[in-house]
C-alpha positions as CSV (number, residue, x, y, z in Angstrom):
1,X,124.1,-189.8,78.9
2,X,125.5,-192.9,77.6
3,X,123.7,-195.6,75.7
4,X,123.0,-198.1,78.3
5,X,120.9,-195.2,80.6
6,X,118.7,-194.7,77.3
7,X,115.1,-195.9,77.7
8,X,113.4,-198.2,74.9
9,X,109.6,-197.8,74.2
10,X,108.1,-201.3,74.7
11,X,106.3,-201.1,71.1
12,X,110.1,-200.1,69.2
13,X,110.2,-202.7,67.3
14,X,106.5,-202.5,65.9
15,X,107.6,-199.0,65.1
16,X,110.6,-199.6,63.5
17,X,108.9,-202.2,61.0
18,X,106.4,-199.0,60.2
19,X,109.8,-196.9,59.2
20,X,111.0,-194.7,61.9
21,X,113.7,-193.5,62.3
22,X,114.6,-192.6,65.9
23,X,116.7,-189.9,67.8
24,X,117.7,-189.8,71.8
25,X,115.4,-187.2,73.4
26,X,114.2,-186.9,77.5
27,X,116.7,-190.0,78.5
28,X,114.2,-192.1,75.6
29,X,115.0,-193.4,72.0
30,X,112.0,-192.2,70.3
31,X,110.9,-192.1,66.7
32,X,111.8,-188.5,65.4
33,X,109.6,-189.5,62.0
34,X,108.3,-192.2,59.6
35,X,107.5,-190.9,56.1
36,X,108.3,-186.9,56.2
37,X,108.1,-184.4,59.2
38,X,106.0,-182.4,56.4
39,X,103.7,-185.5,55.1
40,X,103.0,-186.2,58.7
41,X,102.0,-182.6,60.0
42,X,99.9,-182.9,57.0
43,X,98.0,-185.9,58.0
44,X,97.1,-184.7,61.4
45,X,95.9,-181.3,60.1
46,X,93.9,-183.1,58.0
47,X,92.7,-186.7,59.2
48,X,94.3,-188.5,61.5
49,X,97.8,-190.1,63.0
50,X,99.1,-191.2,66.0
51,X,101.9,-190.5,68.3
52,X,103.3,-192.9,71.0
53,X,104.1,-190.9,73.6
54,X,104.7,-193.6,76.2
55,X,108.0,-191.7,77.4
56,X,105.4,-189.5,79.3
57,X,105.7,-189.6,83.3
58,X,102.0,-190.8,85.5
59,X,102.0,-189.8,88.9
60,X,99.1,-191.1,91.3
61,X,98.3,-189.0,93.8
62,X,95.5,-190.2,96.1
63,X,94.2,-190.1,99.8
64,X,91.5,-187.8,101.9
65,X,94.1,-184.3,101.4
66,X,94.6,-185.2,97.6
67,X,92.3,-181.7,97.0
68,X,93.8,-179.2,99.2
69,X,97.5,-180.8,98.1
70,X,97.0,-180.4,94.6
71,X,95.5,-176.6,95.1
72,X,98.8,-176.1,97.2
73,X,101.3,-177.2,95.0
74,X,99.8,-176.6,91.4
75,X,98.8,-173.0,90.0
76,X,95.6,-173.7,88.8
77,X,92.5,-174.9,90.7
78,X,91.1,-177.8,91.2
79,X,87.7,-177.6,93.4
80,X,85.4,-177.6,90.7
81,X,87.5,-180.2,88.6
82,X,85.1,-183.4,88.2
83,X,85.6,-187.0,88.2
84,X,86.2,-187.8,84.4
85,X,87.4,-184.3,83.5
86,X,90.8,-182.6,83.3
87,X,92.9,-179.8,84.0
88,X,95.9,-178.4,82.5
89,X,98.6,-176.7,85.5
90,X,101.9,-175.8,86.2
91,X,104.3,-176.7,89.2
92,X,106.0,-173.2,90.4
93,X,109.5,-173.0,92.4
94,X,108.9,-170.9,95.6
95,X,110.5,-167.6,93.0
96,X,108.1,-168.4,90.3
97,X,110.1,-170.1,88.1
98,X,108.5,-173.9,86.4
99,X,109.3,-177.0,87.4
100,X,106.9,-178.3,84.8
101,X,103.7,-178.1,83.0
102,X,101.2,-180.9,83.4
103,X,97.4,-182.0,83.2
104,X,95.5,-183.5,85.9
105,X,92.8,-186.2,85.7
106,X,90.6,-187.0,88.3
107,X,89.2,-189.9,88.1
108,X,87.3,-191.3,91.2
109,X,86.8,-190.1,94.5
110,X,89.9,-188.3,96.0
111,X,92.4,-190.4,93.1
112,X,93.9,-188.2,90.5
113,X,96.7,-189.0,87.5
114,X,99.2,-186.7,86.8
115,X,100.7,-186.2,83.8
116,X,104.3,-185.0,83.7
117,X,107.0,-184.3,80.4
118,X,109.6,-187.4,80.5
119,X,112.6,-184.6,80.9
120,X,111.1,-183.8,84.3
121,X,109.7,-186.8,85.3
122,X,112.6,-187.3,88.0
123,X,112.6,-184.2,89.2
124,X,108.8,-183.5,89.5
125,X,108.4,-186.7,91.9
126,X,110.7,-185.8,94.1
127,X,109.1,-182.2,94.5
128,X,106.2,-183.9,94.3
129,X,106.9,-185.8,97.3
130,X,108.8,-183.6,98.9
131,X,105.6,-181.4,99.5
132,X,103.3,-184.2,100.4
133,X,104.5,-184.7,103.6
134,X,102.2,-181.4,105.3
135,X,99.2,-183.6,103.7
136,X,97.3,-187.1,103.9
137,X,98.1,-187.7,100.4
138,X,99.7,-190.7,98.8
139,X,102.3,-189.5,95.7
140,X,102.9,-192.7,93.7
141,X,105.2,-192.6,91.0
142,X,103.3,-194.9,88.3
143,X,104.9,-194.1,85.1
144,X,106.1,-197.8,83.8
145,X,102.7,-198.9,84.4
146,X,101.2,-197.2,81.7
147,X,101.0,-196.6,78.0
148,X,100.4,-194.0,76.6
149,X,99.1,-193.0,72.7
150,X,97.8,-190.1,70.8
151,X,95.2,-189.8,68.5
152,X,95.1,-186.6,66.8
153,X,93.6,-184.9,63.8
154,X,89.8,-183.7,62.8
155,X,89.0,-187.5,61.7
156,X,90.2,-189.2,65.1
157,X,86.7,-188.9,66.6
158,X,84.8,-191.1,63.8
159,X,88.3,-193.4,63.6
160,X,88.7,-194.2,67.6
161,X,84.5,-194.9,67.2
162,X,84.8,-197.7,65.3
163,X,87.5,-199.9,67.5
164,X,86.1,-198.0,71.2
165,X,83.2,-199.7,72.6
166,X,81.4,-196.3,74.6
167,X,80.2,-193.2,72.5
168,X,82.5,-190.7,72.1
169,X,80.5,-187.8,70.3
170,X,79.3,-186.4,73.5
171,X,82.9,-186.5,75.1
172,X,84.0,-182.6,75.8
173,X,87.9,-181.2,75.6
174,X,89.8,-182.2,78.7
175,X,87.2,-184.8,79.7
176,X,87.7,-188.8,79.4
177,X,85.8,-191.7,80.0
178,X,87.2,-195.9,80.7
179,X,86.6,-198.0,77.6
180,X,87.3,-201.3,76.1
181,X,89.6,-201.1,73.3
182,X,91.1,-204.7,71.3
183,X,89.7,-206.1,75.3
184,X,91.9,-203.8,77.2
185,X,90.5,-201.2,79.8
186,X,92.1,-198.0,78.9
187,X,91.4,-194.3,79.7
188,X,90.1,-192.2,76.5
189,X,90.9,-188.6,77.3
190,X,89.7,-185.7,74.7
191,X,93.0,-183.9,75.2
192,X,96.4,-183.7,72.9
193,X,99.4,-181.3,72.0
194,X,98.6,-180.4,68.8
195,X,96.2,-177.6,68.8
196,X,93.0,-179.7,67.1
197,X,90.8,-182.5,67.6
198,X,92.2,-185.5,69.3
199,X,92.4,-188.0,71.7
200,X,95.0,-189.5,74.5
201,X,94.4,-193.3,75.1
202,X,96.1,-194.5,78.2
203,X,96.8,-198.0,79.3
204,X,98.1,-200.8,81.2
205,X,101.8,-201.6,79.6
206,X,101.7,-205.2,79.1
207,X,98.8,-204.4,76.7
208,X,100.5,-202.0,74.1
209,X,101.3,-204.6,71.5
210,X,97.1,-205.4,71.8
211,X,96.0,-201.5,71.5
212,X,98.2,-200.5,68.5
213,X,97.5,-203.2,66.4
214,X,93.7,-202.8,66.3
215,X,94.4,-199.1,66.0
216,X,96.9,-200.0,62.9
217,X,94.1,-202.7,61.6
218,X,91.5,-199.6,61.8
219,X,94.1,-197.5,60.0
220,X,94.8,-199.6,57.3
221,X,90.6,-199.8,56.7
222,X,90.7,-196.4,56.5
223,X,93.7,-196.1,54.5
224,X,95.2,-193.1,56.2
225,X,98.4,-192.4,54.5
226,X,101.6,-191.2,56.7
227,X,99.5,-192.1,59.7
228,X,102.2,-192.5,62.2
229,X,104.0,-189.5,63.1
230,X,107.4,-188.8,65.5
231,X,108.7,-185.8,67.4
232,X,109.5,-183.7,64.2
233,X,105.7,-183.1,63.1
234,X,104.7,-183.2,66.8
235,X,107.0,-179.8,67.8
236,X,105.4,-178.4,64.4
237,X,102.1,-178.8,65.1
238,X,102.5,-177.6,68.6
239,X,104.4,-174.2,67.7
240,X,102.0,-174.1,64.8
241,X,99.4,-173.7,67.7
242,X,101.1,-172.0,70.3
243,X,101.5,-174.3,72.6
244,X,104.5,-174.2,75.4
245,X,107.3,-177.1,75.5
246,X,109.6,-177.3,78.8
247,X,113.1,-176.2,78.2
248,X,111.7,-173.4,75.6
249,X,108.9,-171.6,76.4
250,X,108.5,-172.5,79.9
251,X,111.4,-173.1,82.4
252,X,113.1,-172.3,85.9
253,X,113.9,-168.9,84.3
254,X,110.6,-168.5,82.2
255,X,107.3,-168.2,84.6
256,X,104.2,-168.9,83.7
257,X,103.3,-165.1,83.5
258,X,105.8,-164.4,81.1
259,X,105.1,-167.5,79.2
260,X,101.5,-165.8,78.6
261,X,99.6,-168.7,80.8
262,X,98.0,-166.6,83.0
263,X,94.7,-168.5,82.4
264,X,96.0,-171.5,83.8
265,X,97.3,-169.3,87.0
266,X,95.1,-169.1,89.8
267,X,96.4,-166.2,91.9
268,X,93.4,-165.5,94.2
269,X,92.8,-169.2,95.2
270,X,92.3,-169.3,98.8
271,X,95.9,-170.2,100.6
272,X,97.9,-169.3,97.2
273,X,100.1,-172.2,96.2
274,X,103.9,-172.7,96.0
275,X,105.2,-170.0,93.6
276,X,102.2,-167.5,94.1
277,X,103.8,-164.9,96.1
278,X,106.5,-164.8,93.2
279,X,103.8,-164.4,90.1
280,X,101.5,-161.8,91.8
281,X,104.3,-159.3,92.3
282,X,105.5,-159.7,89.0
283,X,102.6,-159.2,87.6
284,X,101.6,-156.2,89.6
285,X,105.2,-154.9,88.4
286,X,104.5,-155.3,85.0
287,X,106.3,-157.6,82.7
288,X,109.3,-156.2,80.8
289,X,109.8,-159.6,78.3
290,X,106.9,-161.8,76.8
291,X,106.8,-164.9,74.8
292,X,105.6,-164.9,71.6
293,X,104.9,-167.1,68.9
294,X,105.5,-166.0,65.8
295,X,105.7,-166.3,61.7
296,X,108.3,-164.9,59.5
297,X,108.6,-163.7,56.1
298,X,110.5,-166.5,54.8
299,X,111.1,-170.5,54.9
300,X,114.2,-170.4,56.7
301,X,114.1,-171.5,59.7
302,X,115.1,-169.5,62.7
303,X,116.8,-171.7,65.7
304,X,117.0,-171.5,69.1
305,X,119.5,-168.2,70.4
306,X,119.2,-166.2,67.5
307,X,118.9,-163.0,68.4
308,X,115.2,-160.5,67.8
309,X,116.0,-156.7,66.4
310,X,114.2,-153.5,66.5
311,X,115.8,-150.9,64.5
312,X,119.4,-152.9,64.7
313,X,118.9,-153.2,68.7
314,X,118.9,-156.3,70.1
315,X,115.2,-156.4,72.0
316,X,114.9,-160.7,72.6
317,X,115.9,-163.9,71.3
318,X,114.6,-167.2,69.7
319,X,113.3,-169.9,71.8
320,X,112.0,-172.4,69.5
321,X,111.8,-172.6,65.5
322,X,110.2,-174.8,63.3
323,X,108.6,-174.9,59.1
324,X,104.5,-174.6,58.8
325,X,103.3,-176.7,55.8
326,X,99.9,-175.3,56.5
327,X,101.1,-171.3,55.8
328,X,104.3,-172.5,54.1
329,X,106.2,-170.5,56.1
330,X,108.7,-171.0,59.2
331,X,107.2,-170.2,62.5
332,X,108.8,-170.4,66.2
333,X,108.7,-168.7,69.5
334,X,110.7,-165.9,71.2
335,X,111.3,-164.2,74.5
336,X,110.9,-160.7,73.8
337,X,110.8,-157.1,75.3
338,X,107.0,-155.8,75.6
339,X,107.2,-152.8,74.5
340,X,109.3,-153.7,71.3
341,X,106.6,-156.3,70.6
342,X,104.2,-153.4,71.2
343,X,105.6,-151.2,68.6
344,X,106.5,-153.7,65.9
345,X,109.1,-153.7,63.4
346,X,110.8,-157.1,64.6
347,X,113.2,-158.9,62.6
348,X,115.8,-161.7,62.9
349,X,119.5,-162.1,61.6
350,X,119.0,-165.3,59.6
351,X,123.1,-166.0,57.8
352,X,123.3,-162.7,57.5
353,X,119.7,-161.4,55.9
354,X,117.3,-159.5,58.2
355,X,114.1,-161.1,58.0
356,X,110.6,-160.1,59.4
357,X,109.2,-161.5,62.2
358,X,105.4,-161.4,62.9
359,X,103.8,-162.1,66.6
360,X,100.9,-163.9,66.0
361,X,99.0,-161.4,68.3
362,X,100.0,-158.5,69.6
363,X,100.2,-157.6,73.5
């Protein structure tokens, strides 16, 4: 990719005057940290900070089929899903394999938002599309129209109530609500990627510059230290939680079985959905390889490849590593054999020195 196809966040320069430091990821230049990965993950364990997470795809899909569609193409389901509530789903390839994770919103009538990752955002219209045409559905890719920030930590409920002009104390995970914030109209969702409290706070664009700068002027009341955070702390906090990234723990070769999202897989929905037939025979099969998170015995970090032994055999292999400052001790995920994670006894190969590795639960 060469420098000219890189994308820009509109609010870059507001960030860069805050300290970050930035790195290429998903076709975007976006801040990678501010203060310290470590400081950062620290302040969203433990009060608040915000990501901008603008790279993030929206797709509008809308029209009297919009139901039935969404059923069709996404493994969850979606009957009982409100207006002003959410649902989190994943987009299956006819064998089973992802072609990305997402959340749904819907917010009035037969109108939903779809949220997609910024790698796949391409891609997942195009599929997207491609499978609308059996419906009455409008697929509308509406990602440059919105902004997108995130609000995460145990104090962001008490921190968003003081700039947010609707009560937010009643709002329930995975619901949202349309509020005022610095005079702009934005969509408050109780939702996030780090495992804790938090909020998503979606807007129109052209009113970025508006939204963070009352947030920053609430911040600086508040005086949260290291309050803006990049991608290091966010891929902490979400291994730190368990919680699946595209490319690593889910993928065209990982399904969501495997990826241990069953709960988010609706198998006996009436009229299946793309991918179904796939995921119910694996299942009924039986799974030979699991993902797992895990913790290991050390501070050194184990990367992505290394290879998972029992007993000197080779049984998976690292998907994702990163450092916990909450248990001071590094953490990732793997793909691994069931019945080694079963039995125990797993280690990794880190330089040389066999080191423990601990599922965080057990199959």
């Amino acid at each position: 990719m060469t420098d000219s196809s890189i994308q820009h966040l509109q609010l870059e320069e507001f960030h860069k005057a805050r300290g970050a430091r930035f790195v290429p990821f998903a076709g975007w230049q976006m801040p990678v940290q501010y203060s310290s990965i470590i400081q950062e993950h620290m302040t969203v364990r433990k009060r608040a900070g915000l990501f901008d997470v603008s790279h993030m795809g929206e797709v509008r899909v809308a029209g009297k089929d919009a139901l039935r569609y969404l059923n069709h193409l996404l493994t969850n389901a979606f009957d009982s899903l409100q207006a002003g509530r959410s649902r989190y789903a994943l987009m299956c390839y006819s064998d089973g394999g992802v072609v990305d994770d997402l959340i749904v919103y819907r917010l009035e009538g037969n109108e939903y938002l779809v949220c997609v990752n910024a790698s796949n955002r391409v891609k997942d219209v195009a599929w997207m599309q491609e499978h609308a045409s059996s419906f009455e559905v409008e697929v509308e890719d509406q990602s440059d129209r919105w902004g997108l920030l995130a609000l995460q930590g145990p104090d962001s409920e008490g921190f968003l109530q003081g700039i947010v002009h609707a009560p937010l104390t009643g709002l329930k995970r995975f619901a949202h609500l349309r509020a005022s914030l610095a005079g702009v109209e934005c969509i408050i969702s109780r939702t996030g990627y780090t495992g804790g409290d938090g909020f998503e706070i979606y807007f129109d664009a052209s009113s970025g510059l508006d939204v963070i700068c009352a947030i920053d002027a609430r911040a600086e009341v508040l005086t949260i230290p290291d309050f803006y955070c990049g991608l290091g702390c966010r891929d902490s906090l979400r291994l730190e939680a368990g919680l699946p990234l595209y490319g690593h723990e889910i993928s065209e070769s990982i399904d969501p079985i495997t990826a241990g999202l069953e709960w988010a897989v609706k198998l006996g929905k009436a009229n299946g959905f793309i991918g179904s037939d796939a995921l119910a025979k694996r299942k009924a099969a039986g799974l030979r390889e699991r993902v797992v998170y895990y913790t290991l015995d050390d501070r050194r970090i184990a990367r992505e490849g290394d290879k998972v032994f029992q007993s000197e055999q080779e049984v998976g292999r690292v998907l994702a590593g990163s450092y916990s400052p909450v248990s001071g001790k590094a953490i990732g995920s793997a793909l691994v054999g069931v019945d080694a994670v079963r039995s125990g006894s797993l280690q990794v190969n880190l330089r040389g020195n066999p080191v423990r590795l601990v599922p965080n639960s057990l199959l």
